[in-house]
VEXTORMI-259527 format. One record per residue (C-alpha): x, y, z; residue in one letter. Coordinates in steps of 0.1 Angstrom, whole numbers, plus 5000, padded with zeros to 4 digits. Example, Ala and Ser with C-alpha at 12.3 -4.5 7.8 and 13.67 -1.06 7.14 Angstrom:
VEXTORMI-259527
512349555078A513749895071S
END
This chain:
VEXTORMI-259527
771220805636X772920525619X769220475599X768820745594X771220805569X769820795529X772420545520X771920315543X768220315536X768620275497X770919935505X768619805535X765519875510X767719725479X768419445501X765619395515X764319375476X766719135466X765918925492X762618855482X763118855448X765718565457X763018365474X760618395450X763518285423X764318025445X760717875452X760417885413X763417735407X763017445433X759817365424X760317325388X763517125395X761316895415X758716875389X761216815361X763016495379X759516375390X758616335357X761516235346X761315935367X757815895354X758615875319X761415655327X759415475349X756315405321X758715335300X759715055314X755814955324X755514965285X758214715278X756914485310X753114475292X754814405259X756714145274X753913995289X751613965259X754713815242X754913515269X751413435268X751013415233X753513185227X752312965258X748813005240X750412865208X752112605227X749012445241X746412205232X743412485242X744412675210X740812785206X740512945242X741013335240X743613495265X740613645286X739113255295X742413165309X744013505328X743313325358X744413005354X747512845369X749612945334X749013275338X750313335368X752913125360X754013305328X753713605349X755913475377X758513325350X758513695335X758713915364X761413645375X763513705346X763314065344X764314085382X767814055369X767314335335X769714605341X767014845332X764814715360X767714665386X766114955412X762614905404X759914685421X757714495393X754314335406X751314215387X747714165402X745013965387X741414125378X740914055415X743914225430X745213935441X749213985437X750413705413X754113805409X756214025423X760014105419X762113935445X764814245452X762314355475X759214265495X755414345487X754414675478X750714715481X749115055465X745914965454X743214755477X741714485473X738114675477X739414955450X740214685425X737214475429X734914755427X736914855396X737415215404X740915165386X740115285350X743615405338X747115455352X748015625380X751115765398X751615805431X754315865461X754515615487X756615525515X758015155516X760414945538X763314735524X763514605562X762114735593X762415045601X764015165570X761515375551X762315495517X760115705491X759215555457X757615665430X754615385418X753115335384X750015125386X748415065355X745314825346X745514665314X742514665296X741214365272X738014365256X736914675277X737314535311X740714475332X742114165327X745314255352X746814535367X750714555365X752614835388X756514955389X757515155418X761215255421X763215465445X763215845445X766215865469X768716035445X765516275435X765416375473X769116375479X769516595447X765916845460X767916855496X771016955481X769217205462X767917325493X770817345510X772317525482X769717815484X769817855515X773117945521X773618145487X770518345497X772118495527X775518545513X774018645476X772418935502X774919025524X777619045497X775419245476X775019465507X778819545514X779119615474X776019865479X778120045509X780820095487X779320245455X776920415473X779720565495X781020665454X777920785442X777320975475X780621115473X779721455452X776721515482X779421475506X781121755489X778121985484X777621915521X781222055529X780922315506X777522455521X778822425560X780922715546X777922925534X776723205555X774923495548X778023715546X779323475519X776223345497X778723405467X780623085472X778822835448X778922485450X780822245424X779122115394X779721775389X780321665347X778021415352X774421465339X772121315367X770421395395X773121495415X774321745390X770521885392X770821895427X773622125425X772422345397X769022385416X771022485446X773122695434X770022865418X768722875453X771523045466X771123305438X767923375451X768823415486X771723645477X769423895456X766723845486X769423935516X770824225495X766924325485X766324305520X769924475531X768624745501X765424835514X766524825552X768825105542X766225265518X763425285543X766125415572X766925685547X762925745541X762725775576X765926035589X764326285568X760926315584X762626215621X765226495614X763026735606X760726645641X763826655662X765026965647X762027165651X760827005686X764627125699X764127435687X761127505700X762127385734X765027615737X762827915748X758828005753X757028045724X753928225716X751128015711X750828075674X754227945669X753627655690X750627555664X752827635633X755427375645X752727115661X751427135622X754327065609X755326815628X752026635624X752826655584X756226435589X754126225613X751726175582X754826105561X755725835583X752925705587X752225685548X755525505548X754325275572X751225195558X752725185520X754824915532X752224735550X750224685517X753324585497X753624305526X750324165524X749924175482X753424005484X751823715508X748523705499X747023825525X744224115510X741223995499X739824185467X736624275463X735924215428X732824325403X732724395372X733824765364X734025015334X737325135332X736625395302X734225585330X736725535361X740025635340X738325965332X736726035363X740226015375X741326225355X738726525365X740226425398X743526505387X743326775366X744227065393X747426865396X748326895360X747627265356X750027315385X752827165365X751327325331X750426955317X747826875294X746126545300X744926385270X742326065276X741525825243X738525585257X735625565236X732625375243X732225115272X734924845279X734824655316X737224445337X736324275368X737924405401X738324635429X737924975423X739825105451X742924905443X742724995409X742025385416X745025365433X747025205404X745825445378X746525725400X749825635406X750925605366X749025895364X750826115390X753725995381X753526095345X752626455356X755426465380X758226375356X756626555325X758026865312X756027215318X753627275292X753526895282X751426665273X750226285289X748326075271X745825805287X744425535260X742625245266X741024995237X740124665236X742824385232X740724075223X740123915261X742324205276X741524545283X745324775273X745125065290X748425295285X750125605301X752225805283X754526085290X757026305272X759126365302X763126305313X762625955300X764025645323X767625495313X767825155300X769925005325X767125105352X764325005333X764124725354X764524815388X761725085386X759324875405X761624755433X760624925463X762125305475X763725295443X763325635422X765425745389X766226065407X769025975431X768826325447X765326215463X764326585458X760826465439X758326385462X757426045474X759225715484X759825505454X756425265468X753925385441X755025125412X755824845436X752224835446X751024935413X752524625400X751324415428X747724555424X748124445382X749124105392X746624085421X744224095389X746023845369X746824135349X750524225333X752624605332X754924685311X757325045303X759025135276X761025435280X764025655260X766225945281X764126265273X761826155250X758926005276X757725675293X755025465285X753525245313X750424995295X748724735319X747024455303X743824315330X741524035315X738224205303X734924045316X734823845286X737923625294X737523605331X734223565355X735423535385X738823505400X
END
């Protein structure tokens, strides 16, 4: 449980994060500290290789001057006795330079035979004797090796050997080696250092994340107080907005939104549980009445068939109910399957109209159709019958006697506008748009016939066809319905 919690994942993560990022830092950082006092100690170190070479060409040119074999160039005479003495007379003298005080200084002939060495400490032997003769040594060359001042007592020094050259061949090789002990002692340190500060760098950085998150958090703990107290009986109460603008303040705007929603869906569905109980008393009222009635005393058998029939008609009036709803379920989740092709909605408009004709001379309405030549939509021709006949019925039933409805459709560039138009009672502008929620009827009396379903499915069965309605309406001056479906020109198949 304790892991599950968001904040302690965003600080074991974060942690986790830092961590590495740390080590990585760290390795960087050690390695380029070890690189930099490396070569440090190699600059320092060739440094002081430059000043023994100099040094040495120094001694033997003024022993050459000195001698009688004045004509004799340096290379006759490398290995001769004065040559290793000058270089055991110079490496002797600068045993006791400050700047040479922790270094070893040895010099090999073109041999590798050692020829002087510095006496602080004993023989330090890099290059062998088969390397040297075989002159595989062509230029300098530093390496890390491991010596002993006395036994047992290894240290690690950093060598320069380098051969110096005279007339293209190697007349000696001179090499400086000095102790990296403070370089290690300085890298172990280092080490030492990172190691602990890793951890602690971590852990500290993990109690600090605890607390701010536990601050940042602290609005979600207040939304989550806040919503224990939500129930369905109070989906009113709304949940604080923070003045903050990030995602926390999103996160209670979007709730809050959601709990919008869930109000108007409880009180649509609280709405339409009482609308369809009041859809059905009627119908079950009038079947109880009549079936208590009729059991109160024989009846003849004509009566007996006048009363089945009419309960058989509030049967079908349930039943219509029933299956009314039952559409509006499955448009709503998606559960009908259309069966689409293309269609020409001037020809099925007005062979609805034929249809519905008898109708309109009931009421003394006058149905007037404006659909010239051909214009086609692709859909189902049962669902849109049924939409067409709804707007249409509808229009006759709240139209005025001797009246007029007006059915035109035209083309609207990739649409097809088909309108219905009425010059009856008129709808209020408040209730303009509730008119297609379900059971919901202008005439609060419920003496029209019907059940308020007819525009909820008509607008499902428009949107169904990724089509659009729309009504426009004034009290006693008429309503216009128009539906907007995508001709066959803007849609193939959807």
């Amino acid at each position: 449980m304790f892991l599950k919690s968001i904040r302690i994942k965003i600080i074991l993560y974060y942690m986790l994060i830092l961590a590495l990022t740390l080590a990585g830092f760290s390795t960087l950082l050690y390695q380029n500290f070890s690189q930099i006092m490396i070569q440090y100690k190699d600059n320092l170190i060739q440094s002081r290789m430059i000043g023994i070479v100099i040094a040495m060409d120094a001694y033997w040119e003024a022993e050459r001057l000195n001698t009688e074999a004045s004509e004799k160039t340096i290379d006759d005479t490398l290995a001769n006795y004065n040559f290793t003495k000058i270089a055991q007379k110079l490496v002797e003298e600068k045993s006791d330079d400050v700047d040479l005080i922790n270094m070893v200084v040895q010099i090999f002939d073109m041999n590798g035979t050692l020829i002087a060495s510095s006496r602080h400490f004993p023989t330090i032997r890099v290059l062998s004797d088969e390397a040297i003769a075989s002159n595989l040594l062509k230029e300098r060359r530093f390496s890390t090796v491991r010596i002993e001042i006395s036994p047992g007592a290894p240290i690690s020094a950093r060598v320069l050997t380098m051969p110096i050259m005279k007339n293209n061949r190697v007349a000696y090789v001179a090499q400086i080696a000095s102790p990296i002990i403070t370089i290690r002692a300085a890298l172990s340190n280092l080490r030492l250092l990172l190691f602990l500060l890793l951890p602690l760098t971590v852990i500290l950085t993990g109690i600090i994340g605890v607390f701010l998150a536990k601050v940042a958090l602290r609005p979600v703990d207040k939304m989550i107080d806040t919503i224990h107290q939500i129930t369905a009986e109070n989906l009113k109460l709304k949940i604080n907005i923070p003045d903050t603008n990030d995602e926390i303040k999103r996160l209670a705007e979007t709730f809050n939104a959601m709990l919008e929603r869930l109000e108007l869906t409880f009180s649509s569905q609280r709405q339409f549980i009482e609308d369809f109980a009041h859809e059905l008393k009627t119908p079950l009222s009038v079947l109880k009445g009549e079936l208590e009635v009729t059991l109160k005393r024989i009846r003849s058998t004509e009566e007996y068939e006048s009363i089945l029939h009419s309960n058989l008609e509030e049967v079908n009036r349930i039943s219509k109910i029933v299956e009314d709803l039952l559409i509006l379920a499955q448009f709503e989740n998606k559960e009908i399957i259309l069966e689409k092709y293309p269609l020409d909605i001037c020809y099925m408009i007005k062979e609805i109209v034929k249809d519905m004709r008898t109708l309109a001379l009931q009421r003394g309405v006058t149905i007037n159709v404006s659909a010239s030549g051909s214009l086609s939509v692709y859909g189902d021709e049962s669902r849109l019958r049924r939409l067409f006949i709804n707007l249409i019925e509808n229009a006759i039933k709240y139209s005025s006697v001797k009246s007029k409805v007006n059915i035109n459709v035209e083309d609207a560039n990739e649409y097809v506008r088909i309108s219905v138009s009425d010059t009856g009672i008129g709808i209020p502008e408040n209730e303009i748009h509730n008119i297609f929620n379900r059971f919901y009827r202008i005439d609060k009396s419920r003496h029209q016939p019907g059940f308020g379903l007819g525009l909820s499915i008509s607008k499902s069965i428009v949107e169904a066809h990724k089509g659009t309605i729309e009504v426009k309406s004034k009290p006693n001056h008429g309503t216009t319905f128009t539906v907007l479906l995508p001709s066959t020109h803007h849609q193939s198949i959807i």
